[in-house]
VEXSETI-909451 format. One record per residue: residue number from 1; residue in one letter; x negated, y, z negated of N, C-alpha, C, CB in turn. Coordinates in nm, 2 decimals. Atoms other than C-alpha are relative to their C-alpha. Glycine has a CB too. Example, Ala and Ser with C-alpha at 12.3 -4.5 7.8 and 13.67 -1.06 7.14 Angstrom:
<1,"a",<-0.09,-0.12,0.00>,<-1.23,-0.45,-0.78>,<-0.09,0.12,0.00>,<0.10,0.00,-0.12>>
<2,"s",<0.09,-0.11,0.00>,<-1.37,-0.11,-0.71>,<0.08,0.11,-0.08>,<-0.04,0.05,0.14>>
# end
This chain:
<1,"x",<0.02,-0.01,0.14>,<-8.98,9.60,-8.31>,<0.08,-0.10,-0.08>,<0.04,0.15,-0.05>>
<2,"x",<-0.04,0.12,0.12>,<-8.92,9.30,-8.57>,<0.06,0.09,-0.09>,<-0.13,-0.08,-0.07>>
<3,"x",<-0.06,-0.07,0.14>,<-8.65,9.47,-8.81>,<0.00,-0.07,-0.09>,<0.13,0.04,-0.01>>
<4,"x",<0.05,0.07,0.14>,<-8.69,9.20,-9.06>,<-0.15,0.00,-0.04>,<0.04,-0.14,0.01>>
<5,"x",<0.09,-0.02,0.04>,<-9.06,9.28,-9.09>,<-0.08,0.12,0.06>,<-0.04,-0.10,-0.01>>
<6,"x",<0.09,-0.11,-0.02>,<-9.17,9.60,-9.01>,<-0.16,0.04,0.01>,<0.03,0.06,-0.08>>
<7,"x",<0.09,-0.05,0.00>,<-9.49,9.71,-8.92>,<-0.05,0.10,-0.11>,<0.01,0.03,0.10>>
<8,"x",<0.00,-0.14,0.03>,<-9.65,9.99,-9.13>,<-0.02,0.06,0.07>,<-0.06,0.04,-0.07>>
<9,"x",<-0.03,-0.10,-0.06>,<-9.65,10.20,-8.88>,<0.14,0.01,0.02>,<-0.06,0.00,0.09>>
<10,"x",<-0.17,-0.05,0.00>,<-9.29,10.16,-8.84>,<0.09,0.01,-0.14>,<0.09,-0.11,0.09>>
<11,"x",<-0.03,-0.04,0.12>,<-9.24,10.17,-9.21>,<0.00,0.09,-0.04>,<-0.04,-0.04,-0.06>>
<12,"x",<0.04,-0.12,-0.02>,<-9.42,10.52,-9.17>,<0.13,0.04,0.05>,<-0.11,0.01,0.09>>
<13,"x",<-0.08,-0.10,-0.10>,<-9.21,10.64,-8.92>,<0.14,-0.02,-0.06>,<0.00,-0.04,0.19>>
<14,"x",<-0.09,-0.01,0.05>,<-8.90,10.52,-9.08>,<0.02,0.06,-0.12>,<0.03,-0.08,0.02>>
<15,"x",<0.00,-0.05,0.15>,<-8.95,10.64,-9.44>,<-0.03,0.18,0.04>,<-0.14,-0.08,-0.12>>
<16,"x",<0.00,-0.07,-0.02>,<-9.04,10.95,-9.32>,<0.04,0.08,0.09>,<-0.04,-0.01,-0.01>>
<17,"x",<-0.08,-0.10,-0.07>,<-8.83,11.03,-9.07>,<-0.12,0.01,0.15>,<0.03,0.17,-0.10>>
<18,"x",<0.09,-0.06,-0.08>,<-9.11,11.05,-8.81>,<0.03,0.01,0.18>,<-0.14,-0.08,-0.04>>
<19,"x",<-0.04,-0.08,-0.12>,<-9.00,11.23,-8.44>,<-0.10,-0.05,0.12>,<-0.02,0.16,-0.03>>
<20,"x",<0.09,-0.01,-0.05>,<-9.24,11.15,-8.13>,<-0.02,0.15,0.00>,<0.00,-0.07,0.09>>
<21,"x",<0.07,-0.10,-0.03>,<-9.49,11.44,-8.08>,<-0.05,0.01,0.15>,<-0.10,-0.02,-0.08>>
<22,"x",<0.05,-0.08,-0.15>,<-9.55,11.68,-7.76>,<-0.16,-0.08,0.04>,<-0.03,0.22,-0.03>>
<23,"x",<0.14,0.03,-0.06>,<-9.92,11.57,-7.77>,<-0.08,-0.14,-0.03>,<-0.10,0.10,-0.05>>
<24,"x",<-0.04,0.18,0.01>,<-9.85,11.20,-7.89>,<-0.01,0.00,-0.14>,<-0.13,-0.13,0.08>>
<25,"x",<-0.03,0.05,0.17>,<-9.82,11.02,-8.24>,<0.14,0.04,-0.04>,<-0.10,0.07,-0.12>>
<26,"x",<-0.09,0.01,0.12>,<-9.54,11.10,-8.48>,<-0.01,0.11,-0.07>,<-0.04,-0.12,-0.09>>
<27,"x",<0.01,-0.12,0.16>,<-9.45,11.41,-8.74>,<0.15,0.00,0.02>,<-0.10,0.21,0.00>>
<28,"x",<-0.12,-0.03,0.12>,<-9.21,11.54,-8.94>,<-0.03,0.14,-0.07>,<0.01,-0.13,-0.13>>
<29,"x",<0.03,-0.14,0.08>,<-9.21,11.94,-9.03>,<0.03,-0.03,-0.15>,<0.08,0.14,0.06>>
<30,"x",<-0.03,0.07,0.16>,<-9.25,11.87,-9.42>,<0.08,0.13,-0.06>,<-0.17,-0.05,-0.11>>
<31,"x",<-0.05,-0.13,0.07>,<-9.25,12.25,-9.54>,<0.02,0.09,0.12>,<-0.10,0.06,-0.12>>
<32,"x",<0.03,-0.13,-0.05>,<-9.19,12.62,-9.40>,<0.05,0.07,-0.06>,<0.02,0.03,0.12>>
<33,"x",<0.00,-0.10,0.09>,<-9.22,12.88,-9.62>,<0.09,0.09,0.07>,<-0.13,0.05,-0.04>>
<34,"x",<-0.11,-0.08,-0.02>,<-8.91,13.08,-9.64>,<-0.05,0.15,0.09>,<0.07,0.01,-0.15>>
<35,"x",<0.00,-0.07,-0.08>,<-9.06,13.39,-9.57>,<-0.10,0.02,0.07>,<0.04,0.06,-0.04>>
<36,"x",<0.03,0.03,-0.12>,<-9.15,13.52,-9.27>,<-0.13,0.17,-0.01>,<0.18,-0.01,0.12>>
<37,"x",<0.06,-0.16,-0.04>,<-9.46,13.80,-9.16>,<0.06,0.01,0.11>,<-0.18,0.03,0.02>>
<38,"x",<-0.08,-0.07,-0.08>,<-9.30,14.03,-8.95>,<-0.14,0.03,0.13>,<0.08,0.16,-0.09>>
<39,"x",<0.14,-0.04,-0.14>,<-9.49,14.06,-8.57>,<-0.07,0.11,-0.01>,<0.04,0.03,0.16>>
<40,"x",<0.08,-0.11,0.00>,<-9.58,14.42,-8.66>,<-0.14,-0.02,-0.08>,<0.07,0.12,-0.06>>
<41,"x",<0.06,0.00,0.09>,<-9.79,14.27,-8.93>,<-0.10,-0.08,0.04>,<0.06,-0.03,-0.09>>
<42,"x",<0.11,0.08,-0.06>,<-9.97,14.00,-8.70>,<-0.08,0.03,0.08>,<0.03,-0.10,0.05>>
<43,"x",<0.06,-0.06,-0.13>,<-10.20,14.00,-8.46>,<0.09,-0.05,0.12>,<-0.15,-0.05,0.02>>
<44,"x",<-0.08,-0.01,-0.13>,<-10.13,14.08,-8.12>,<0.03,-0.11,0.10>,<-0.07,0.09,0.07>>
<45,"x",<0.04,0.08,-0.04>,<-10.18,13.73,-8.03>,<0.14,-0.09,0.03>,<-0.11,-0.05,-0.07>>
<46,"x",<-0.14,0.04,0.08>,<-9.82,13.65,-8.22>,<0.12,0.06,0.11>,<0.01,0.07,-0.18>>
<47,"x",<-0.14,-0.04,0.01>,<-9.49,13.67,-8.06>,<0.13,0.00,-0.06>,<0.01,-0.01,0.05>>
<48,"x",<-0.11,0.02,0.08>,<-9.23,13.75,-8.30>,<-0.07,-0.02,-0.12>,<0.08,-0.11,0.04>>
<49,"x",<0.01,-0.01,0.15>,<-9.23,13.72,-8.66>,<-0.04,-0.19,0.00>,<0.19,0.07,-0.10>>
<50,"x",<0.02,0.16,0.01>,<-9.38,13.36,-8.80>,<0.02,-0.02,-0.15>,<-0.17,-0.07,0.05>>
<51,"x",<0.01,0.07,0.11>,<-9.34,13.20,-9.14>,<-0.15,0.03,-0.03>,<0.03,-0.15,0.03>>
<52,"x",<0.13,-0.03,0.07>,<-9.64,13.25,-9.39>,<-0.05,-0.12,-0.01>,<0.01,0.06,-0.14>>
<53,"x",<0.09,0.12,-0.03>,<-9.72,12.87,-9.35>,<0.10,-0.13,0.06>,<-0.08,-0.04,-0.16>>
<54,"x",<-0.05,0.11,-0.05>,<-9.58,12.54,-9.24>,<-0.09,-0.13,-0.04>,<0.02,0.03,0.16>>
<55,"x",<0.02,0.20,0.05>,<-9.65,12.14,-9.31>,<0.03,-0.09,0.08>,<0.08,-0.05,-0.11>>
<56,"x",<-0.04,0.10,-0.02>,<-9.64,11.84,-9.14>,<-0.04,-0.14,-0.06>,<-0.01,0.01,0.10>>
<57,"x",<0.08,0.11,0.01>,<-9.70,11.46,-9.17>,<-0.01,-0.03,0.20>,<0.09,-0.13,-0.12>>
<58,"x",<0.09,0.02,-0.09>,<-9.89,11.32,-8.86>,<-0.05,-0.09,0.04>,<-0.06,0.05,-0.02>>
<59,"x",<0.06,0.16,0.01>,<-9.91,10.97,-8.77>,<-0.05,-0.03,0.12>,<0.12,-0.12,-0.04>>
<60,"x",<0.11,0.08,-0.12>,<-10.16,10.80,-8.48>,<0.02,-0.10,-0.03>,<-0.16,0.02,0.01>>
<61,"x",<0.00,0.10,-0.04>,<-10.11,10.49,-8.40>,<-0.17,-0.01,0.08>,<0.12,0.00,0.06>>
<62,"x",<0.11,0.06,-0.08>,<-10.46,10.32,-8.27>,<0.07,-0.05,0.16>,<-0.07,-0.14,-0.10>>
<63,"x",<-0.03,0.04,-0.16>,<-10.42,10.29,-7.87>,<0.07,0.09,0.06>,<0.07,-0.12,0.03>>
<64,"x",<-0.04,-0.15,-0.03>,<-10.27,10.64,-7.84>,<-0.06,0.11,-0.04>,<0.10,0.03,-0.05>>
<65,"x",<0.07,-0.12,0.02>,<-10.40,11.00,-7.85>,<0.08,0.13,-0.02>,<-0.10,0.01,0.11>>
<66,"x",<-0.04,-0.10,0.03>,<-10.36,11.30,-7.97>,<-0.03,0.11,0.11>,<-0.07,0.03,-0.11>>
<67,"x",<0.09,-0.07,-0.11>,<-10.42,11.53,-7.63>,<-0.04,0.12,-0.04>,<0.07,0.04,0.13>>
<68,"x",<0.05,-0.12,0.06>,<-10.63,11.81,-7.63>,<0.08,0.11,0.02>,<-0.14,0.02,0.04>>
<69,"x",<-0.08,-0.09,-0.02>,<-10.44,12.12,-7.71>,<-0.04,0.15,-0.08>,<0.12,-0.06,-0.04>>
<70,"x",<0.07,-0.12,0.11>,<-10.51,12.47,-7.94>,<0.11,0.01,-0.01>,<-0.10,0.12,0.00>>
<71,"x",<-0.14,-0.01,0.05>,<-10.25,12.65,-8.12>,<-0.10,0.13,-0.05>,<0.10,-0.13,-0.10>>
<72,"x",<0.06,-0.20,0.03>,<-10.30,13.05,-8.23>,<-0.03,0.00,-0.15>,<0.17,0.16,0.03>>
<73,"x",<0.06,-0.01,0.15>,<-10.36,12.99,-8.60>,<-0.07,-0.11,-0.03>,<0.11,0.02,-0.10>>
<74,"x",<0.11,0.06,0.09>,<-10.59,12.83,-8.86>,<0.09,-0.12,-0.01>,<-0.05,0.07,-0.16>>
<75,"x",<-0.06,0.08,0.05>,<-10.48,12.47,-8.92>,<-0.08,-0.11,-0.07>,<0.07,-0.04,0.10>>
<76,"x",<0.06,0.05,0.11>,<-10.57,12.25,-9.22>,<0.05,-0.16,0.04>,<0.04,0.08,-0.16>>
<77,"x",<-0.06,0.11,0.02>,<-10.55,11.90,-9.24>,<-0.08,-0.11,-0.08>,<0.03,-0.04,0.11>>
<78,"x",<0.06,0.03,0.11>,<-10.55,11.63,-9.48>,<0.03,-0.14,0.00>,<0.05,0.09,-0.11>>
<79,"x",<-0.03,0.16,-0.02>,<-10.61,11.26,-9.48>,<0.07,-0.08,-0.12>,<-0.13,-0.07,0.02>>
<80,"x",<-0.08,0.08,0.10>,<-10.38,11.01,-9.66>,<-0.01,-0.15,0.01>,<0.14,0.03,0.01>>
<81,"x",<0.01,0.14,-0.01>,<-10.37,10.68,-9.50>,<-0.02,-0.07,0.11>,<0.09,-0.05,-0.05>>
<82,"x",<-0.05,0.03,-0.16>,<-10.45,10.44,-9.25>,<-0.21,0.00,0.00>,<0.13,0.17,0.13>>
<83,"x",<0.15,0.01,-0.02>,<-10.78,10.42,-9.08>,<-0.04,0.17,0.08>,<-0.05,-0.15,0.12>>
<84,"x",<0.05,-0.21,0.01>,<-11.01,10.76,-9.05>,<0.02,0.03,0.11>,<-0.19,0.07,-0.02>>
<85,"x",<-0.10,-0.07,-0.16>,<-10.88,11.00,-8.78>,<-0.12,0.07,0.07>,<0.14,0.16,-0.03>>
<86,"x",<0.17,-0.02,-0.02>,<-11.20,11.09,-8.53>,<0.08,0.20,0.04>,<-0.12,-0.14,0.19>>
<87,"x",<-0.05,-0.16,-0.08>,<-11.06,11.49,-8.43>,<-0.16,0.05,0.08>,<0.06,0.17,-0.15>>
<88,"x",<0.13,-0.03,-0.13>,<-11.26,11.59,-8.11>,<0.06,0.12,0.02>,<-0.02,-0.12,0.16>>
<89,"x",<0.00,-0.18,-0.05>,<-11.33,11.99,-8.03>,<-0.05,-0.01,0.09>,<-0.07,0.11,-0.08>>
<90,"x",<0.03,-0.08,-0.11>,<-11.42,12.17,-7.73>,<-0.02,0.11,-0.01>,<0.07,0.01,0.07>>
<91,"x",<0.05,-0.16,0.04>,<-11.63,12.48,-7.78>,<-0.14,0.05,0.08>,<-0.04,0.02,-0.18>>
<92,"x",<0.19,-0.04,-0.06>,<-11.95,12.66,-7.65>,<-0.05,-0.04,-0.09>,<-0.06,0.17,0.03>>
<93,"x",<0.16,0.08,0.06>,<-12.11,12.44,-7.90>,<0.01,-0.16,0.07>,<-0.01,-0.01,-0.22>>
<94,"x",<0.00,0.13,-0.04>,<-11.98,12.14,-7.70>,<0.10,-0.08,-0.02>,<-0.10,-0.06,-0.03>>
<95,"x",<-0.08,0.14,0.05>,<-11.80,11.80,-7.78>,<-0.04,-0.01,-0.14>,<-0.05,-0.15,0.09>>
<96,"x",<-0.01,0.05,0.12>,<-11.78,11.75,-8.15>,<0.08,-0.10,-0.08>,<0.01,0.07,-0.05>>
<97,"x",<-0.07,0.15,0.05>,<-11.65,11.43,-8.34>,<0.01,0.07,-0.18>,<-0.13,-0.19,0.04>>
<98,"x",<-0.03,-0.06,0.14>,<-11.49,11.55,-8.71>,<0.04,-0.16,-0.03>,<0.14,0.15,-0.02>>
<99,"x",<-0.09,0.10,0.03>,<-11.41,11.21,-8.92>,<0.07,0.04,-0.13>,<-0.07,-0.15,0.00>>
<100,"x",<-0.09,0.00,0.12>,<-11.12,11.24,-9.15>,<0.04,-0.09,-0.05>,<0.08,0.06,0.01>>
<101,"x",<-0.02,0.13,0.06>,<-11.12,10.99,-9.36>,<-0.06,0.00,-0.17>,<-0.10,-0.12,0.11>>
<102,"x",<0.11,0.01,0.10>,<-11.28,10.87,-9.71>,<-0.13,-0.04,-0.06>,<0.03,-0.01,-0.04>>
<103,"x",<0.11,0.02,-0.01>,<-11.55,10.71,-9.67>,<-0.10,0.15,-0.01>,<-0.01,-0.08,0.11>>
<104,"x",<0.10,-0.05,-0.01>,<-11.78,10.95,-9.77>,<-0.17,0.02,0.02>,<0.03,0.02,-0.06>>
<105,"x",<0.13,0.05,-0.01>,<-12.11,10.77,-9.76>,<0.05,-0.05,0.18>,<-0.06,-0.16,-0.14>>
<106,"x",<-0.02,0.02,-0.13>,<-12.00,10.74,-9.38>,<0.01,0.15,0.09>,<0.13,-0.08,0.00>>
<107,"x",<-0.04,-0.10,-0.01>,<-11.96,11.09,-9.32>,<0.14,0.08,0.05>,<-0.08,0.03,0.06>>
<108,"x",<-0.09,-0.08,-0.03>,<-11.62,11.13,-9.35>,<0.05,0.09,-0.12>,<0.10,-0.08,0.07>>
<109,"x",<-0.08,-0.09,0.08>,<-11.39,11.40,-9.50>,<0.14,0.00,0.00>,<-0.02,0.11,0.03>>
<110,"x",<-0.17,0.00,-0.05>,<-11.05,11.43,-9.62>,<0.05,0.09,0.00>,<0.09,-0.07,-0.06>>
<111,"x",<-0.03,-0.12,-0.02>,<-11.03,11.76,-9.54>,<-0.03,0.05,0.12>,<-0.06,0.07,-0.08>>
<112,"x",<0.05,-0.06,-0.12>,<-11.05,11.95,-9.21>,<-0.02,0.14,0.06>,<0.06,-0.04,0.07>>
<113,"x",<-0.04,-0.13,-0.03>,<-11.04,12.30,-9.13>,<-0.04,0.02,0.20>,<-0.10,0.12,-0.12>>
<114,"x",<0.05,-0.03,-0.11>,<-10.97,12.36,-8.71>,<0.03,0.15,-0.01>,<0.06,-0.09,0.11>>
<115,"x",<-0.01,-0.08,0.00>,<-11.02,12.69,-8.65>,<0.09,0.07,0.16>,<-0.12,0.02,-0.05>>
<116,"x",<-0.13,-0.07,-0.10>,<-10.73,12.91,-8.45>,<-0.13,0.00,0.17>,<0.07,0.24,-0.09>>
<117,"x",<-0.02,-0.04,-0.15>,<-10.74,12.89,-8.05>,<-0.16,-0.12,0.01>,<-0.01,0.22,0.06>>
<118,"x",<0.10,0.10,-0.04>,<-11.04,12.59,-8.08>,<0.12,-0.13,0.09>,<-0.11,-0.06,-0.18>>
<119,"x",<-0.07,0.08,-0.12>,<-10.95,12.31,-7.81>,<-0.01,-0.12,-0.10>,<-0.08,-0.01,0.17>>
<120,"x",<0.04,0.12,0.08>,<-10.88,12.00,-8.02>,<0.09,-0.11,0.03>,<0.00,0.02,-0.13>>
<121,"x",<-0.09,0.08,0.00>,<-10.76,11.68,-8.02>,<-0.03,-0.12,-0.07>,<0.04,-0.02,0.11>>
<122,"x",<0.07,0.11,0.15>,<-10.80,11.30,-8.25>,<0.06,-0.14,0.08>,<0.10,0.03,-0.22>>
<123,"x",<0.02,0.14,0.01>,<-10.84,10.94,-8.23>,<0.03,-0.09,-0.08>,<-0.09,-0.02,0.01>>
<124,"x",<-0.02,0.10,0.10>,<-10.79,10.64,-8.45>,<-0.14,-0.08,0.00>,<0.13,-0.10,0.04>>
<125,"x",<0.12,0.06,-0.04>,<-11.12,10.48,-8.51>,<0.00,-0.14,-0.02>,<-0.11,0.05,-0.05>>
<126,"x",<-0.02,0.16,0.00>,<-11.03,10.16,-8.63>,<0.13,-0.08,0.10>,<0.04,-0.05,-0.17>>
<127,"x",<-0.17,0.02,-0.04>,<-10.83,9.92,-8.39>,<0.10,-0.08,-0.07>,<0.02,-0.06,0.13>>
<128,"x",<-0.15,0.04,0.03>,<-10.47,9.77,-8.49>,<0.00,0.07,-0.08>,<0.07,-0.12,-0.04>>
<129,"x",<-0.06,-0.03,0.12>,<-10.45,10.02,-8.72>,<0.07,0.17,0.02>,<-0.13,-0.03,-0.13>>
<130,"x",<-0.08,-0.11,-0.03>,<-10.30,10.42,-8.73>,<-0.09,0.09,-0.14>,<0.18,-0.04,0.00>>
<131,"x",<0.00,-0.13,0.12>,<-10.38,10.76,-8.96>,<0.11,0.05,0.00>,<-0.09,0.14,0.03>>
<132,"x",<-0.06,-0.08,0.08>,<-10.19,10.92,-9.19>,<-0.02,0.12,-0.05>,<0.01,-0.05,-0.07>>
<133,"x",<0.10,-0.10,0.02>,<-10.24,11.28,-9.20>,<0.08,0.10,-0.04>,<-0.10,0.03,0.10>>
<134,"x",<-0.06,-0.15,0.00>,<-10.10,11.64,-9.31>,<-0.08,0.09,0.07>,<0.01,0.05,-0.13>>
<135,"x",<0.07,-0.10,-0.07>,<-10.15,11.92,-9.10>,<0.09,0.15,-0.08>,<0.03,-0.04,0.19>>
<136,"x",<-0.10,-0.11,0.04>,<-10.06,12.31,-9.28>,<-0.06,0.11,0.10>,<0.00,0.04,-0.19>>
<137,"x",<0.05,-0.11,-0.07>,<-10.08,12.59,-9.05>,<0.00,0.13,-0.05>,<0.04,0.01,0.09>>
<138,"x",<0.00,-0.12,0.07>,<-10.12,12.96,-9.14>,<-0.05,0.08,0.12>,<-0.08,0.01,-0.15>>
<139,"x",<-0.14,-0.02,-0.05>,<-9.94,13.15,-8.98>,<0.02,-0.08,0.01>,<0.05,0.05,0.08>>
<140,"x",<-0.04,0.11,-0.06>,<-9.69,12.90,-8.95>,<0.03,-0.02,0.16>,<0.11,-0.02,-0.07>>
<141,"x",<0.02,0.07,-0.10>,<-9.68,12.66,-8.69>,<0.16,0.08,0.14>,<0.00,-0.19,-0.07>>
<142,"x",<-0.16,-0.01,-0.04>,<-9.40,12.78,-8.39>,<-0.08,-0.02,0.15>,<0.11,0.17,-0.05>>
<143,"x",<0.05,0.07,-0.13>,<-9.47,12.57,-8.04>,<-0.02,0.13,0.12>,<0.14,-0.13,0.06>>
<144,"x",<0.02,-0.08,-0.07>,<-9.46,12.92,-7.88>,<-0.14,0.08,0.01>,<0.09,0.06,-0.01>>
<145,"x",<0.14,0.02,0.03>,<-9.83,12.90,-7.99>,<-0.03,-0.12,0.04>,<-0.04,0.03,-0.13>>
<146,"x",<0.02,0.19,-0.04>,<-9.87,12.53,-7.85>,<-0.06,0.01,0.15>,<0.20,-0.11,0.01>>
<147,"x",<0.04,0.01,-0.18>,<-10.08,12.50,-7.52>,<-0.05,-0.16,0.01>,<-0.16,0.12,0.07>>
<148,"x",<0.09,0.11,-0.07>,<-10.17,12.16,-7.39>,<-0.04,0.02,0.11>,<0.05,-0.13,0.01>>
<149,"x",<0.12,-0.06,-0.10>,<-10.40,12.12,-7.17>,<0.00,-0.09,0.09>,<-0.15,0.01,-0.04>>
<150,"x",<0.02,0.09,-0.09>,<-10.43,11.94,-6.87>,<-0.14,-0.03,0.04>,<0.06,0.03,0.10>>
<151,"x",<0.17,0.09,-0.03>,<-10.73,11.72,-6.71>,<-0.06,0.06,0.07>,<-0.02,-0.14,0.07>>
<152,"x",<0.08,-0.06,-0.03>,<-10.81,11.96,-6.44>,<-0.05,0.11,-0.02>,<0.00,-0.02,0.06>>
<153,"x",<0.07,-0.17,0.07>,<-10.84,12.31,-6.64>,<-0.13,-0.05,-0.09>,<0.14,0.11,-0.14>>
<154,"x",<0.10,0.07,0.09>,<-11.03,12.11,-6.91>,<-0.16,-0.04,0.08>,<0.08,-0.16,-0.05>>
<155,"x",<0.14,0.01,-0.06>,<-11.28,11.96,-6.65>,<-0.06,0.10,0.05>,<0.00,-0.09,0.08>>
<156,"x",<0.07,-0.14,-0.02>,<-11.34,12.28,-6.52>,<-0.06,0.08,-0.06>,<0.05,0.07,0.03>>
<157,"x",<0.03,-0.05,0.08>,<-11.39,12.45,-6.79>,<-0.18,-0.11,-0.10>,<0.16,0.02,-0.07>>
<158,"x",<0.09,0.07,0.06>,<-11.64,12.16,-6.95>,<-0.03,-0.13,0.05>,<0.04,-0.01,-0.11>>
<159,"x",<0.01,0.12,-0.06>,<-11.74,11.91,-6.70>,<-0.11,-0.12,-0.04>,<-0.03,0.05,0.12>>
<160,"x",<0.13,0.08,0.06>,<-12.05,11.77,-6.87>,<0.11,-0.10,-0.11>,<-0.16,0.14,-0.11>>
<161,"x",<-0.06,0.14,0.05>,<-11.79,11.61,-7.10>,<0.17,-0.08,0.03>,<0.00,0.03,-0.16>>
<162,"x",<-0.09,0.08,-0.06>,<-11.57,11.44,-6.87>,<0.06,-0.13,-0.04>,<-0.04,-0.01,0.09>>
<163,"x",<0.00,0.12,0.07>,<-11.56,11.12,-7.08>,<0.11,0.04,-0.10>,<-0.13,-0.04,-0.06>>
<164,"x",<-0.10,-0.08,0.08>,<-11.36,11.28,-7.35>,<0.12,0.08,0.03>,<-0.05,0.08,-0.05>>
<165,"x",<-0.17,-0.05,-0.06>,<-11.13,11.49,-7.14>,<0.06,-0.10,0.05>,<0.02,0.11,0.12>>
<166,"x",<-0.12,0.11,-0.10>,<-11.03,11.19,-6.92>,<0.08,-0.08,-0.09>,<-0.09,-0.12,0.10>>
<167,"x",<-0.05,0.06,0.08>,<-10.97,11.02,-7.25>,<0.14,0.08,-0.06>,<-0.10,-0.03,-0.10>>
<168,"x",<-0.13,-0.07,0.14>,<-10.72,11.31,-7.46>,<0.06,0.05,0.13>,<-0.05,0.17,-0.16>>
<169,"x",<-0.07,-0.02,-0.08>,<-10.59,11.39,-7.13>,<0.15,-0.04,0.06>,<-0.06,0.00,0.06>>
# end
């Protein structure tokens, strides 16, 4: 890293504090709402009491990935900067490509909604360049909801798109 001229991506990561990430890229827990629902109150899915929501920022770097992973609650996310973020699902409806971005006459969005325990993971679509993104979860986020996934549960589970797992793997 050049310290007399920084990259923006390392301008990112330094202004913001940004951590490496379990499933690659960059965050920084922004918020978490003080209080907490109590486990009697969740579902059974929850262990322990969680926070009513949580925040991050979320940076990709182009030439790294996001691996595919799920997580037990709803998670939102929200584009800011950088080039559009491709987020790839895994479901009984298949391989799906989400672009978060603004181009809207392109079909992207700068909004996302993944829905709890879907298999997901994201891309950078343009190269040299990175996304900028917020992610809020609800329930908040707590890694004892965090599964990544490995290459050969994944291909077992969905061998027709082997192209994509071999990639977020």
């Amino acid at each position: 890293m050049n310290n007399q001229h920084p990259s923006k991506i390392e301008e990112l990561i330094n202004h913001y504090n940004l951590l490496p990430h379990p499933e690659g890229g960059f965050f920084r827990q922004t918020y978490a709402a003080a209080e907490l629902i109590l486990k009697e109150a969740l579902p059974e899915r929850f262990e322990g009491s969680r926070s009513f929501s949580t925040a991050i920022y979320f940076l990709l770097p182009h030439g790294s990935f996001s691996a595919f992973h799920r997580i037990k609650s709803d998670e939102l996310w929200y584009f800011h900067t950088g080039s559009p973020l491709i987020v790839h699902t895994l479901s009984e409806r298949g391989h799906m490509q989400h672009y978060l971005g603004l181009d809207l006459s392109k079909g992207q969005q700068p909004f996302l909604w993944i829905p709890k325990d879907t298999i997901f993971g994201s891309t950078v679509l343009e190269k040299e360049s990175f996304s900028l993104v917020s992610c809020a979860v609800a329930p908040g986020f707590d890694f004892r909801d965090f599964e990544l996934f490995e290459r050969p549960k994944l291909l077992a589970a969905y061998p027709e798109y082997r192209e994509i797992v071999e990639r977020l793997t």
